[in-house]
C-alpha positions, 0 to 999 in steps of 0.5 A: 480513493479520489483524484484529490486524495491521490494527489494531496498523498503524493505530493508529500515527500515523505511518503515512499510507497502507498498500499492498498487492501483493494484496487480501485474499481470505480471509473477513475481507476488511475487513482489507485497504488501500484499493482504490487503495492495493492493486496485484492485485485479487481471487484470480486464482490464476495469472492474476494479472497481477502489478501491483507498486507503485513507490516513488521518492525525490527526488533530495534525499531531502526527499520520496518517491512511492508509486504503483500504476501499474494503479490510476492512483493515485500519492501523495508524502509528506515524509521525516520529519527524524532528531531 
């Protein structure tokens, strides 16, 4: 993800948390979510072992868990009312 892309995303105040499949690798590795929020860590090419990042919603749709099963890292949040 690049610099303007992370910036642009952080800058809405909306946004809680962001998540990643896989971790920046590339020189400007700052532009990437926090460790627990990113499901593959480093370049492993093809021994990645594929972690994936799991959303749920409640069953009366008033909130939703994001969670990252190899970082042992889960977070649920409100859905927001249609004004």
């Amino acid at each position: 993800t690049s610099k303007s892309a992370m910036d642009a995303l952080k800058a809405v105040p909306t946004i809680q948390a962001m998540y990643q499949v896989h971790e920046n690798v590339r020189e400007d590795k700052e532009n990437t979510a926090t460790k627990e929020c990113i499901a593959n860590d480093g370049d492993k090419g093809e021994a990645c072992a594929g972690h994936y990042i799991k959303c749920s919603v409640s069953a009366d749709s008033k909130t939703y868990t994001v969670s990252v099963p190899s970082k042992q890292h889960s977070r649920t949040f409100e859905t927001r009312t249609k004004e």
